[in-house]
Steps between C-alpha positions, in 0.01 A plus 500: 500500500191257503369632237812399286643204644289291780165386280477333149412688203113482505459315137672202669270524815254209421155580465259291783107483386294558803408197705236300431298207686723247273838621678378354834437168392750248561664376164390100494886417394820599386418481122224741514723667681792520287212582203530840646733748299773654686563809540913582559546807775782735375793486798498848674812696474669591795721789451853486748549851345493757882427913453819472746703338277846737525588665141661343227774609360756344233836374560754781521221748549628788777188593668728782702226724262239449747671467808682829443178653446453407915842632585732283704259390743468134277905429594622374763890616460656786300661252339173352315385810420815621337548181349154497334531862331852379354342226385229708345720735357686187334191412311358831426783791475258740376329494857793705617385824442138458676616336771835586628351819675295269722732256503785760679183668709432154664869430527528827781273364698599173549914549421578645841808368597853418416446128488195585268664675257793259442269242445304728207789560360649164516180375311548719224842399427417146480262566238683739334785230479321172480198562244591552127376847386450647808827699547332791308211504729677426819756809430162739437331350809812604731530843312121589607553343861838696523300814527164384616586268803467770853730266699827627507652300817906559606602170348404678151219533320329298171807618262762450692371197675487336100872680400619319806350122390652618152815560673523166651429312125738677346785412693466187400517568176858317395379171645186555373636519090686173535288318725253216352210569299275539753738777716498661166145558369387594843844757460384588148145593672628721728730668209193620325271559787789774579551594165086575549544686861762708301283653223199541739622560852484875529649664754373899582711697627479819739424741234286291309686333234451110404784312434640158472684329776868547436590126703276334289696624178842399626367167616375391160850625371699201731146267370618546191869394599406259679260342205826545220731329734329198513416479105225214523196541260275564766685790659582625181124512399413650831749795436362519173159595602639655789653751277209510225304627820720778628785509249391873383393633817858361654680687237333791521547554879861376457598765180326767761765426789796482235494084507600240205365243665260380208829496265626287766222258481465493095891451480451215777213338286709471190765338702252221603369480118879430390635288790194375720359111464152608474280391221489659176092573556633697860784691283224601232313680779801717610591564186138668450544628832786709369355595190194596703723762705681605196148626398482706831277193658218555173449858604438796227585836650381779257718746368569796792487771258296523191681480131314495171543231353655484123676241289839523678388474843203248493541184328133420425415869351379369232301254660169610554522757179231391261539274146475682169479309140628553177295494211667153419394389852833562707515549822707799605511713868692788621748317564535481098822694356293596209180547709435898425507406109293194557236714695449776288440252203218331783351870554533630104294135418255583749453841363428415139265198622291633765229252447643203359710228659783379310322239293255746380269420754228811528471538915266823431228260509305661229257271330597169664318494849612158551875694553339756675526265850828414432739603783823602311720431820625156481491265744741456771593152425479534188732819453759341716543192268521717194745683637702166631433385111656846380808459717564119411451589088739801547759247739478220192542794206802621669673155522 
């Protein structure tokens, strides 16, 4: 560090001749004196810059990197620690895969108790229903610590220690629709955390088999009541992504037990589209909400068994079958009532010009090597405008 900060540069270090018999004479007065050139000293720098200095680090930065490196052994409370990895999942999701393992491993050794694991839990759920965009993450975060977490104390373990705090929101759920706006973003929160827990909770049973936690399905069922019976835009819009989320996966478990519970809903929504106060931006999106299910929620299910496909059955047949041309430059396809005529005069021209285009043209390439490199395919582009040009000339000569 002296090198860089504590002395001047050495080209503004002034330069003293060596002393001579003249520098030890008194100077006879002040004039002489101020004869004398002076010679400015550059001010030396003193750095306040310390090798101890703590580490930087921008506003908003989560440093949790480095401390989780050191375990839990930099936190004072569970609570700290747990709060700084949510945090740090917040700002970078994709950290969830290579870190949750050692997240959940330091977890069961510190989460030993009851008291312990309420709190964990109780943490999550706050962020999971207080930070926007973090329901997704929260509901993952509780799947992996459903089945990773050892503790499994008689009060209940991670699962059904959350279903409970669940339990006690939902409850609330009538006051909560037609409370004030406050009451009811925090209630629309907790709608779509759930709606989360309910595609990603999975629940393993004896033999094996992972499946979805039947409460949580019949809960958002009374949500969704509960959101329609109190047709404000926000709950409306809340339902509405409530729905976009789980819509297909609700119907499908509810066709498998025998249920019409989605016609329910649809029927429900159009009722609120004719009679409902809401504005006419909220009744556009369930109106594309029902449109959206009429479409089986935007999924394509192929075909269970295998037909070939021909005119009557397919409706684009024809569409990928190739463009033939007249010799007057029409356009014609299979799809062409007179196509088999219209071929063979294509094939019995091509016989009785083998080398020549239609304009005479020799492509043979004899005795014109500047044809020779010529590529007789044309040109993407180029085809596909002649061929929009053949169409629009045959369109305008049949009008």
């Amino acid at each position: 560090m002296s090198d860089g900060f504590d002395r001047a540069p050495e080209q503004t270090r002034p330069q003293r001749a060596p002393p001579s018999p003249q520098d030890n004479i008194p100077q006879q007065n002040s004039e002489s004196a101020m004869a004398k050139p002076q010679v400015v000293v550059a001010p030396v720098l003193m750095s306040k810059l310390s090798v101890n200095a703590p580490e930087f680090y921008p506003s908003g930065y989560s440093n949790y990197t480095e401390s989780y490196e050191d375990g839990c052994e930099d936190y004072p409370t569970l609570s700290e620690y747990v709060q700084d990895f949510l945090n740090h999942l917040t700002e970078q999701p994709g950290s969830f895969e290579t870190e949750i393992e050692q997240f959940a491993e330091t977890l069961n050794g510190w989460v030993t108790t009851d008291v312990a694991l309420q709190e964990l839990m109780e943490l999550i759920y706050q962020q999971a229903t207080s930070i926007p965009n973090f329901s997704y993450m929260g509901a993952r975060l509780c799947n992996y610590l459903s089945h990773h977490l050892t503790i499994s104390p008689q009060s209940g373990n991670f699962r059904q220690l959350l279903l409970k705090r669940c339990q006690t929101e939902y409850e609330l759920r009538d006051q909560a629709a037609k409370g004030d706006e406050r009451t009811r973003k925090r209630f629309h929160a907790f709608v779509l955390f759930l709606g989360e827990l309910y595609l990603n909770l999975e629940i393993k049973g004896t033999n094996g088999q992972v499946t979805r936690a039947d409460i949580l399905q019949a809960g958002l069922r009374e949500l969704l009541n509960a959101l329609f019976s109190n047709p404000m835009d926000d709950n409306l819009i809340c339902a509405v992504k409530l729905l976009k989320l789980t819509g297909s996966v609700l119907e499908d478990a509810w066709k498998e037990k025998g249920k019409n519970d989605m016609e329910e809903i649809i029927q429900r929504i159009e009722n609120v589209v004719l009679d409902a106060n809401c504005s006419r931006d909220v009744k556009q999106m369930l109106l594309k909400l029902v449109e959206l299910r009429s479409s089986n929620w935007g999924r394509v299910h192929a075909t269970s068994t295998y037909r070939e496909a021909t005119p009557e059955n397919d409706p684009n047949y024809f569409m990928n079958e190739p463009t033939f041309y007249t010799s007057d430059g029409v356009p014609f396809t299979a799809a062409d009532p007179d196509y088999q005529e219209k071929y063979q005069e294509l094939l019995e021209r091509e016989d009785f010009f083998p080398d020549y285009e239609e304009n005479g043209t020799d492509l043979s390439g004899a005795g014109d090597p500047y044809l020779d490199d010529i590529d007789d395919e044309m040109d993407p582009e180029i085809e596909e405008a002649y061929e929009k040009f053949c169409l629009e000339s045959e369109r305008k000569r049949k009008q």
